[in-house]
Every structure is written in C-alpha cells, then in structure tokens.
C-alpha positions in Angstrom: -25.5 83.3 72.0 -27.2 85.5 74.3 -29.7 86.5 71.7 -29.9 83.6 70.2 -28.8 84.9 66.4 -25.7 84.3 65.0 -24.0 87.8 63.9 -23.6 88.3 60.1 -20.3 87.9 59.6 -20.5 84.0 60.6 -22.9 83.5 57.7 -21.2 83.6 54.2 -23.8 82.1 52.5 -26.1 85.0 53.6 -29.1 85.6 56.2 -29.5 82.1 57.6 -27.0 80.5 55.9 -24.2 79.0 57.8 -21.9 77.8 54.2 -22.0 79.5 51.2 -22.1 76.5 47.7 -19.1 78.9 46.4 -17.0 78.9 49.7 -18.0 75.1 50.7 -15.9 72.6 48.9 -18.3 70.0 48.9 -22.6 70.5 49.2 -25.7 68.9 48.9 -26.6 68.0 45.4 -23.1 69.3 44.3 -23.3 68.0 40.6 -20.1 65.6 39.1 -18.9 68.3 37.1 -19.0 70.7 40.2 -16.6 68.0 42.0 -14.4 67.7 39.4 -13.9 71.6 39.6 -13.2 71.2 42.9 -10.3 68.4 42.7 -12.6 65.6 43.4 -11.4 64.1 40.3 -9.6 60.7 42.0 -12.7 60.5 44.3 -15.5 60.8 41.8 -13.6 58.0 39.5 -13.2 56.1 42.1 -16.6 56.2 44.0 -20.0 54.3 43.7 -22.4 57.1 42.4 -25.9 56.2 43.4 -28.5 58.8 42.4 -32.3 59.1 42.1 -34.2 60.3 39.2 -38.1 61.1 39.8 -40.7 61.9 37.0 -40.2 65.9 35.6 -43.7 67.0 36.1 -43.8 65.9 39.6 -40.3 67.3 40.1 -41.5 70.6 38.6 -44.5 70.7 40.7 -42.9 69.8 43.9 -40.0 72.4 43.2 -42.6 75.3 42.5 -44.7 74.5 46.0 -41.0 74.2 47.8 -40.2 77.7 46.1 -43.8 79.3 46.6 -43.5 78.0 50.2 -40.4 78.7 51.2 -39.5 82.1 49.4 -43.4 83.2 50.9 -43.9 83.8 46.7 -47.4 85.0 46.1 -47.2 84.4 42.7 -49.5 81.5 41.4 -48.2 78.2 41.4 -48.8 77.9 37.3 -46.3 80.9 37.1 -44.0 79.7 39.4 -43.8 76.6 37.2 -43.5 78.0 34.4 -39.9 79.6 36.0 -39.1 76.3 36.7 -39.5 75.0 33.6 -37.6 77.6 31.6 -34.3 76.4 33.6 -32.1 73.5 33.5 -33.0 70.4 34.1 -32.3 69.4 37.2 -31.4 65.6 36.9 -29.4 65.8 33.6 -26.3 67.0 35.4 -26.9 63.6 37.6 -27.7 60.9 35.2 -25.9 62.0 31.6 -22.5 63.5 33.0 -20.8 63.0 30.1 -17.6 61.8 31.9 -19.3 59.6 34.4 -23.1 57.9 34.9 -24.1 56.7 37.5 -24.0 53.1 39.0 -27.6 53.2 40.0 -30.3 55.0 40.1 -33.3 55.1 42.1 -36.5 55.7 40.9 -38.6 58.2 43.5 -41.4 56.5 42.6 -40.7 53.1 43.6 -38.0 53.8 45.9 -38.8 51.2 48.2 -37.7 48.4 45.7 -35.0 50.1 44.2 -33.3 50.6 47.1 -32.8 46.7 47.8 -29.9 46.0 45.9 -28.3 49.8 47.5 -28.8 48.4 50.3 -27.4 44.8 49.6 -24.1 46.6 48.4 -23.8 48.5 51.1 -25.1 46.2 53.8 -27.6 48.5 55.4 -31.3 48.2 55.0 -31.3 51.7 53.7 -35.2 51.6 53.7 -35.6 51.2 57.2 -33.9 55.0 57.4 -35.7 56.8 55.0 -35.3 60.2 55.5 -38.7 62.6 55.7 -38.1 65.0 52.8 -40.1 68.5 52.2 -43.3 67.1 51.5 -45.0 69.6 53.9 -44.4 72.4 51.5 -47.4 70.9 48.4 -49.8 72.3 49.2 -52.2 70.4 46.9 -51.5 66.4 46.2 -53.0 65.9 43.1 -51.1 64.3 40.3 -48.9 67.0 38.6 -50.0 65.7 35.2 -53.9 67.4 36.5 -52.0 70.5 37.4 -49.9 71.1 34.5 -51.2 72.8 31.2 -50.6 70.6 27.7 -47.8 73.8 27.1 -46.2 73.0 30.2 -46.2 69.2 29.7 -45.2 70.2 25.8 -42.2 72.3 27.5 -41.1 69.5 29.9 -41.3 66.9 27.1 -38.7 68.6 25.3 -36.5 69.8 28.2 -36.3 66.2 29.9 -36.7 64.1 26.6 -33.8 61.9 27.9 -35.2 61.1 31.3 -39.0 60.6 29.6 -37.4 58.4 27.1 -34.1 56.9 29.4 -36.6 55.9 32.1 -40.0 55.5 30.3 -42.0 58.1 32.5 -45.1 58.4 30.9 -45.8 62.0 29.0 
C-alpha cells in the first residue's frame, strides 16, 4: 500500500493482473464451451445469451491497433493483422456453439437499434449506458476494408464465411 504496487504473489494472472482466465471460474468473454467446462452447464441452459457479432475486417483491424497499442508492438499494423488472421475466429465460439446459439445478437454496427428489444426484455434502456470501449487504441479510422490487402480480405473470407454469409457483411 505504501508503495502503491501490489506484491507479486497477489497477481496470479501475472504482472498487472489481479485473476488469472485459468484460476478465475468465470471471465470476460469466457466462451459457452469454456462454462460448460467449468460446471455452468444448468446456468448456460437455463440463461438468455445475448451476444454481439461485428464485421471480421473491422474486428481484425481493431484487434491489431488494440494489440500494437497495448503490447507497445513495433511491428506494422499489416503484420500484426496478418497474426490475427491466422487464429481463430473470434466470434464463432459465440454465435455457432454447437450445443447452444444465442437468443440474440447485436450487430456492432447498428447497435443502437438492436439493442431495443434487449432492452424491452430486460426493462432497461440499455442504450442510455453504453459503455466506452477501446476505441482510443486505432490509431487510423479508415474503413478496414481500405486497410486490408485483397489476401487478407481473401483470408478472412474463408475464416469467417459463416458470419459473412449468417449476417450478410459485405466481402
């Protein structure tokens, strides 16, 4: 206290980190598979799932600033991308759980609107809380689909072809 950090061993999930996803039982963006694995069975059958889905090449290009940003990476942002890319998706897990979908999702891009019948189910105007998310880490605000190369779109395409094709993003 005195110093104003917190000693190591209070931080299983590492420097800075006050959980660790392995220790925690439950975490942001924990996946439905990951709560099942954890006993969440009953709750996960049992609960409304509400997710939100946002087109993969602006996903990709926000994850890459977040990740060049964050991790201080000096790589450029095109290979940075391409390391995103060449992972899972990050939605599938989300949206095509084989053993439960979703009861809604919300689309990032017209989140607004989507949000009205959320919010008429659970009686809160759920827009009028928005949370701010990590938009200060792009550090350029063009369209993703100016910034990507036609490989990279190519390689998205295939990766995400359910979300292109589930939610009609344009390619």
């Amino acid at each position: 206290r005195a110093t104003g950090t917190i000693p190591s061993r209070f931080l299983p999930g590492g420097e800075g980190k006050l959980y660790s996803k392995a220790a925690a039982r439950f975490y942001n963006h924990i996946t439905p598979k990951a709560l099942r694995s954890r006993g969440a069975g009953d709750m996960l059958d049992r609960a409304w799932l509400v997710t939100i889905v946002r087109h993969p090449y602006e996903q990709t290009v926000s994850w890459a600033w977040h990740q060049k940003t964050l991790r201080g990476l000096d790589a450029p942002l095109s290979q940075v991308i391409d390391t995103g890319i060449a992972r899972r998706s990050p939605n599938l897990p989300y949206l095509f759980y084989r053993r439960r979908r979703p009861d809604f999702v919300i689309r990032y891009e017209h989140m607004a609107e989507d949000l009205v019948p959320v919010s008429d189910r659970v009686g809160l105007d759920l827009a009028a809380h928005m949370p701010v998310t990590k938009g200060g880490y792009r550090g350029d605000r063009k369209p993703a689909s100016e910034m990507l190369s036609m490989a990279q779109k190519a390689a998205l395409q295939a990766r995400d072809r359910l979300i292109f094709e589930t939610f009609g993003y344009e390619r």
